[in-house]
Structures are given as C-alpha cells and as structure tokens.
C-alpha positions in Angstrom: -37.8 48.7 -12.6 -34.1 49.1 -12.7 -31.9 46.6 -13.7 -29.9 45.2 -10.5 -26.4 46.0 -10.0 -26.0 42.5 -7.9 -27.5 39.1 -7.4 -26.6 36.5 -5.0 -25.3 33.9 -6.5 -27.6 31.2 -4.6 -30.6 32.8 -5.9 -29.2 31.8 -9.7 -28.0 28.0 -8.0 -31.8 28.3 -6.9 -33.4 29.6 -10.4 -31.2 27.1 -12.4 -31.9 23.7 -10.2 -35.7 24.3 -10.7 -34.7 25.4 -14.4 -33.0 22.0 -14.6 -35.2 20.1 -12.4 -39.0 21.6 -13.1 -40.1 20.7 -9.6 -39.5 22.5 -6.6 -39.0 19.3 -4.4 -36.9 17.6 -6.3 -34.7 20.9 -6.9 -35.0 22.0 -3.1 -33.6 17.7 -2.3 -30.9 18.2 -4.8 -29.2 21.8 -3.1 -30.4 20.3 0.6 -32.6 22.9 0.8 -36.0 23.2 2.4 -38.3 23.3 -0.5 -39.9 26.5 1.2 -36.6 28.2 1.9 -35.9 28.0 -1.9 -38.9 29.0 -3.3 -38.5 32.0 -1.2 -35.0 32.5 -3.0 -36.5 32.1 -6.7 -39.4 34.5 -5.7 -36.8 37.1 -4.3 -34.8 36.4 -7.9 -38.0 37.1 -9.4 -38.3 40.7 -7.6 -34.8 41.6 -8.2 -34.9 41.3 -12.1 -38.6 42.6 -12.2 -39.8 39.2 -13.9 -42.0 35.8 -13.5 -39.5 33.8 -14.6 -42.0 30.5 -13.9 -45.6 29.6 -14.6 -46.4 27.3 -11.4 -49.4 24.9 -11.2 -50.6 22.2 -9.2 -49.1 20.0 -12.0 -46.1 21.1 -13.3 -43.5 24.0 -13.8 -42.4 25.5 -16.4 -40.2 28.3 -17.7 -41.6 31.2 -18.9 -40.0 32.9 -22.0 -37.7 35.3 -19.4 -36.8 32.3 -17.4 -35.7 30.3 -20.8 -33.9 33.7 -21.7 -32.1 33.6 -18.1 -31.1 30.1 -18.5 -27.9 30.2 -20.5 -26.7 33.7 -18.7 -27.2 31.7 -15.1 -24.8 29.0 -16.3 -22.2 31.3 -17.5 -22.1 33.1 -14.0 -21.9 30.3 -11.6 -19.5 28.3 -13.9 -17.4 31.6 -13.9 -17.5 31.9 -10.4 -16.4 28.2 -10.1 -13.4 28.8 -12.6 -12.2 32.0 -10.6 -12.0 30.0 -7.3 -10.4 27.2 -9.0 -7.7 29.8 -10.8 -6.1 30.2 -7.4 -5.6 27.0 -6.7 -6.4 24.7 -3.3 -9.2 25.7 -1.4 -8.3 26.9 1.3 -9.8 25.6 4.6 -13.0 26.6 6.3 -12.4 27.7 10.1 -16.2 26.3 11.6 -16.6 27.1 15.2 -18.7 24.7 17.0 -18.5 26.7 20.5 -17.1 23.5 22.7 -15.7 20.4 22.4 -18.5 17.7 23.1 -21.6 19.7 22.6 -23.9 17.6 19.6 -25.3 19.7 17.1 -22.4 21.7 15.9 -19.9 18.8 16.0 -22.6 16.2 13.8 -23.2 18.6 11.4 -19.5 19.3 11.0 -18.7 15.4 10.7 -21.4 15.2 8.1 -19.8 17.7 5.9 -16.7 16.6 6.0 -18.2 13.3 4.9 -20.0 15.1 2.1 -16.8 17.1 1.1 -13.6 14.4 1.9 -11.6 17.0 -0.3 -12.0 20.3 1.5 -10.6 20.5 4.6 -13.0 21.9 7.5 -11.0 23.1 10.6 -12.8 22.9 14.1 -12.8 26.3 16.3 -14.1 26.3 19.6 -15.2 30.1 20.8 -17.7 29.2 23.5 -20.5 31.5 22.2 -22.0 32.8 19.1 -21.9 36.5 20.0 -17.8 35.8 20.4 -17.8 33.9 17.1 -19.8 35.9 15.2 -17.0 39.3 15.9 -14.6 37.0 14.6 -16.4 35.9 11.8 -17.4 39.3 10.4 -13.4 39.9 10.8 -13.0 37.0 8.5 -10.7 35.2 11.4 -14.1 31.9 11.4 -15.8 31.3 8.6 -19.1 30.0 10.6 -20.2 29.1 13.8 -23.2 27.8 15.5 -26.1 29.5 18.0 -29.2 31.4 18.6 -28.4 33.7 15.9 -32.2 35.9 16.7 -29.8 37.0 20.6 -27.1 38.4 18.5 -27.5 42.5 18.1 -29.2 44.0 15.0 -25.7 45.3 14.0 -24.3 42.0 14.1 -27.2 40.3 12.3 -26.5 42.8 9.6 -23.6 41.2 8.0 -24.3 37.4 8.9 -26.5 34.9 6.9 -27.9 32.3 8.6 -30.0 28.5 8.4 -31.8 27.0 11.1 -30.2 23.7 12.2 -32.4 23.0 15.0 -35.2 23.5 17.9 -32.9 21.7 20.7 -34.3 20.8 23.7 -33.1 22.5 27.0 -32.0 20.9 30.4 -30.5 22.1 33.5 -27.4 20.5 35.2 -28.0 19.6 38.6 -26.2 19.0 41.7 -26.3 15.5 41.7 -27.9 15.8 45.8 -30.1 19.0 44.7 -33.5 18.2 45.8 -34.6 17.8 42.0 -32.0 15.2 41.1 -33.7 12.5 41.2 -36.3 13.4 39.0 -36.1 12.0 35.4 -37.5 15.4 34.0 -37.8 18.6 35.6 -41.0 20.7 35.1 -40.0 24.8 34.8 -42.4 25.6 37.8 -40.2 23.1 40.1 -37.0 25.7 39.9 -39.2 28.5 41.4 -37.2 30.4 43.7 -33.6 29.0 42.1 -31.0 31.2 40.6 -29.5 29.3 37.7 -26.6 29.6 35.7 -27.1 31.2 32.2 -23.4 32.2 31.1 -24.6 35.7 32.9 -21.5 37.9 32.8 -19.7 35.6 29.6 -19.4 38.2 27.0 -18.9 35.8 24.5 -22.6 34.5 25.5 -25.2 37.5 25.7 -27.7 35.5 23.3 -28.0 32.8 25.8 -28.4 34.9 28.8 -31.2 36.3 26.8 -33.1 33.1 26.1 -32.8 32.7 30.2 -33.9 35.8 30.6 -37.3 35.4 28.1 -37.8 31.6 29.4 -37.5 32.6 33.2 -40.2 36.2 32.8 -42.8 35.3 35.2 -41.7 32.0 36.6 -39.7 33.2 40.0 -36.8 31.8 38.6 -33.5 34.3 38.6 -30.3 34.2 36.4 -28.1 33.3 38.7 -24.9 36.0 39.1 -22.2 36.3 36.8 -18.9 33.8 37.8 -15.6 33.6 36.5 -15.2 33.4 32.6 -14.1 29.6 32.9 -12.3 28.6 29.5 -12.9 24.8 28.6 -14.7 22.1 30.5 -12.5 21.1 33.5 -12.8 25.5 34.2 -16.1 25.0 34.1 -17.2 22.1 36.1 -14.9 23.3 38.6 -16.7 27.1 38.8 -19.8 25.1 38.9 -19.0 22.7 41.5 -17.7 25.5 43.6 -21.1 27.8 43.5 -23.5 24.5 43.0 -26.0 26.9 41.2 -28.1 24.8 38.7 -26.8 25.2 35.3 -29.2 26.1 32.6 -28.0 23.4 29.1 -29.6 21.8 26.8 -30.3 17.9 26.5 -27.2 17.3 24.3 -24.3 18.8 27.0 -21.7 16.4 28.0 -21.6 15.2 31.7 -20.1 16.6 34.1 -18.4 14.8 37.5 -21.1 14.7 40.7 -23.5 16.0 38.6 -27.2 14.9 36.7 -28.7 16.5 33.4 -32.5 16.5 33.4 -34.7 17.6 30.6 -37.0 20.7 31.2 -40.5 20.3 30.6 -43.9 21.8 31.4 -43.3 23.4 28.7 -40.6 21.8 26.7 -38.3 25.1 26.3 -36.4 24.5 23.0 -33.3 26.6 22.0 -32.9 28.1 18.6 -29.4 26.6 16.8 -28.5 28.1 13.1 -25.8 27.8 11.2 -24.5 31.4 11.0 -21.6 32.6 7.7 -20.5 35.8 6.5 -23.0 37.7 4.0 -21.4 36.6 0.7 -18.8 34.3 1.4 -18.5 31.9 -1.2 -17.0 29.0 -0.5 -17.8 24.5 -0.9 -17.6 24.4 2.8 -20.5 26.5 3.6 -22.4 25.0 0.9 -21.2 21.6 2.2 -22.3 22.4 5.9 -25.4 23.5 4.9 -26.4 19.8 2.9 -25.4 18.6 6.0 -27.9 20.6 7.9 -30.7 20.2 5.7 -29.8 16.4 6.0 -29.7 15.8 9.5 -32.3 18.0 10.2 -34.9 16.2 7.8 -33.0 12.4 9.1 -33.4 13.6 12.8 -36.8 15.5 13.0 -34.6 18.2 14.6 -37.2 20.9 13.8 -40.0 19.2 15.2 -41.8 21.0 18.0 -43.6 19.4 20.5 -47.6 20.8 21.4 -47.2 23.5 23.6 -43.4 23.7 23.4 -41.7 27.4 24.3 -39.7 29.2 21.7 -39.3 33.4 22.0 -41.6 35.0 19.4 -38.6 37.1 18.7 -36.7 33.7 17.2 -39.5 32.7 15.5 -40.2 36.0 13.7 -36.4 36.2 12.4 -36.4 32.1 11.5 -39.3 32.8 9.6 -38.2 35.7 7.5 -34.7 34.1 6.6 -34.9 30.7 6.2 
C-alpha cells in the first residue's frame, strides 16, 4: 500500500488517547467521544497507513510493535500543530450558528462549551436553517451550525463533517381554538386532511421541508404552501397567526402568543440534529462543542429512541456511516 500523503489529525488524537489510555472506553470518555465513533477512527487510521497498530481482546489492549513505532511521531504532529496555532497568537473566535434565538439544543450545547472552554470566545449566529448556514460555513463566514445534516445536498455534505447531537422529538404549533388544541399529545393520523407549515418556500430550510415531506408520505397530511420568509420570531408568529396553518416544530420551540405546542405521537416522529463544521477546520472550539455534545447527549439520553419511533432511513444510513 502507498504511504498516505495526509491524515486527519483526530484519527492521531484518537490512535494516541487509546495509545495512552489502553482502553477504548476510557480513551473514547477522555475526547467525549462515543466509544464506537472512535474505534471507527483508529480502524480508518489503521487502513490509511496499511497497519494493525493494536492487538484487541476481551481483556486488554495493547500496542503492537507499529503502533509503539507510531507513538512518538503522533506526539510530535499534534504538539506541532498546537505550537503553530499558538505562534499566531489569540484564538480567534468561533462564529456557531444555532439557527434561532430560543430553540434548546443548539443554544445548551453552546453554553456547555463555553463552560468547558471559559478562554475561547464562542460567538452566537442565528441563520434560521442549516442549508443557509452550511453556504456560509463552507465560505468560512460560520464556523458550525446545527440541523438535519442527512436534508442537506450531496454537494454540500461533501465539504462538511458532522456529529449527531440528538433524536429530538417533533410537535406541531397549534391554534390555540384548532379542534386538536386541547389535546395533550397529538397522534400523526389526527392531522389528516391538514396542510401544515414546514418552512415550505424558506430557502434557508430545504432539509426541513424534506423531513415533512418523508414524515407526511401516505398520511393525507400536505405541506402547507410557501408564506413570506419571516426573519425572527415576532415575523413569524405574526405570518403564522395570519394564515393559522398548524406549524410543524419540535418539542423544544419557544411559545408563541394564542398558540399551544403538542407533541406528535403515534409514532413519535424524531428529528435528526448534528453538529455540522468545515472538513478540516482545526480549531478548540469545535473540539470544545463537540465534548459538549458527547456530554449532554450521554447526561440527557438525547439519542434514545422510543419503540416504534419514526426516523427517515435516509438519516439513519448517513448517521451510521459518520459518526
């Protein structure tokens, strides 16, 4: 095999924290990691140099006489890559779109990071959808942003890295007189014959529209049709209160005036949310956002999935082979 002409430098913070460590759970808690995300990442290391660089057991790991030999030449690349981002000086700041002001996942695992990284300073973006965010992040104007990251097009997927945050329940805004407002949970066969709102016509939100589209196939429900772009949340909740279409969300949105939020159920539809960055990009805020992921999404079960819950195959194909 040819010698590569690049490596990631994760898969050497990978190979060098289960060098260090000599247990994949231990190494995958210390780089909040999912244990099976980084074993993925020492086995692609081990493809990319052409070498078993451990011997794995039920018992114990252990370096094999490549892996001892990589040991040393690991540490002298990542501290190298260290020194060069220290030669020029402050760090500068990580622009982290969290789509809107008020919606949960984005913003916690932003205040998380900030906790974990007090000295790097993480600048809040608001873009109002991922495809939007993700242009501007493979312009280098964001750094990172938050969505369903398995709706954005193969040509942006391309250039984008990406960690599943979390499997987030979805709801739908209601009228607060609509015939299912009073209903604590709304089962998906109850919106028959409804045209709800899915961002259809936001061309900042194609992914979303999408996910409608997949979780509406077959159920007489219709995306409703495309309103005015409405910037911000007073825009919106006024578009919204003018057409009074139900309002496709998830269980986190913030409330809105005369309206109610009700969880979808029968199934339990859950939306796809990763943490999306720029293939490559180097930098302590990514790596601080994503120990904040990997916490909160162990602390707050967020990737649990109830029996029977709905999730596109599509999502679940593309979670599976990057994370």
């Amino acid at each position: 095999m040819p010698a590569p002409t690049h490596l990631d430098a994760r898969l050497l913070r990978a190979f060098l924290a289960v060098a260090e460590e000599l247990h994949f759970t231990r190494a995958a808690a210390r780089l909040y990691v999912a244990q099976q995300a980084l074993s993925r990442d020492v086995r692609r290391l081990e493809r990319e140099l052409g070498a078993e660089l451990f011997v794995r057991t039920t018992r114990q790991v252990t370096l094999t006489a490549d892996g001892e030999r990589l040991v040393p030449h690991a540490r002298r690349v990542l501290d190298a890559q260290d020194a060069l981002i220290a030669a020029f000086g402050p760090v500068r700041p990580l622009l982290v779109d969290i789509n809107s002001p008020g919606l949960g996942t984005g913003s916690r695992v932003l205040h998380r990071a900030r906790e974990l990284a007090p000295d790097i300073e993480l600048m809040a973006r608001y873009e109002s959808g991922l495809t939007g965010a993700a242009a501007e992040v493979l312009a280098g104007r964001l750094d990172a942003s938050f969505g369903r990251y398995a709706g954005l097009a193969p040509a942006l997927r391309a250039g984008l890295d990406h960690q599943i945050v979390r499997f987030e329940p979805m709801a739908v805004v209601l009228p607060e007189d609509h015939r299912l407002a009073a209903w604590a949970e709304v089962p998906l066969a109850e919106l028959a014959g409804e045209d709800v709102y899915a961002g259809a016509g936001n061309p900042r939100t194609p992914e979303w529209t999408d996910l409608a589209r997949r979780l509406f196939d077959g159920r007489g429900i219709e995306v409703a049709s495309p309103a005015p772009v409405a910037i911000g949340h007073e825009e919106f909740r006024r578009v919204m209160a003018r057409t009074r279409n139900p309002v496709l969300a998830v269980v986190d949105f913030p409330a809105m005036p005369n309206t109610v939020l009700r969880p979808l159920v029968d199934p339990v539809p859950l939306s796809p949310v990763s943490l999306v960055w720029r293939k490559g990009l180097v930098h302590p805020g990514i790596d601080a956002l994503r120990r904040a992921v990997a916490e909160l999404s162990a602390a707050e079960k967020w990737l649990h999935r109830p029996a029977g819950a709905w999730i596109p195959a599509i999502d679940m194909k593309i979670i599976n082979v990057h994370n």
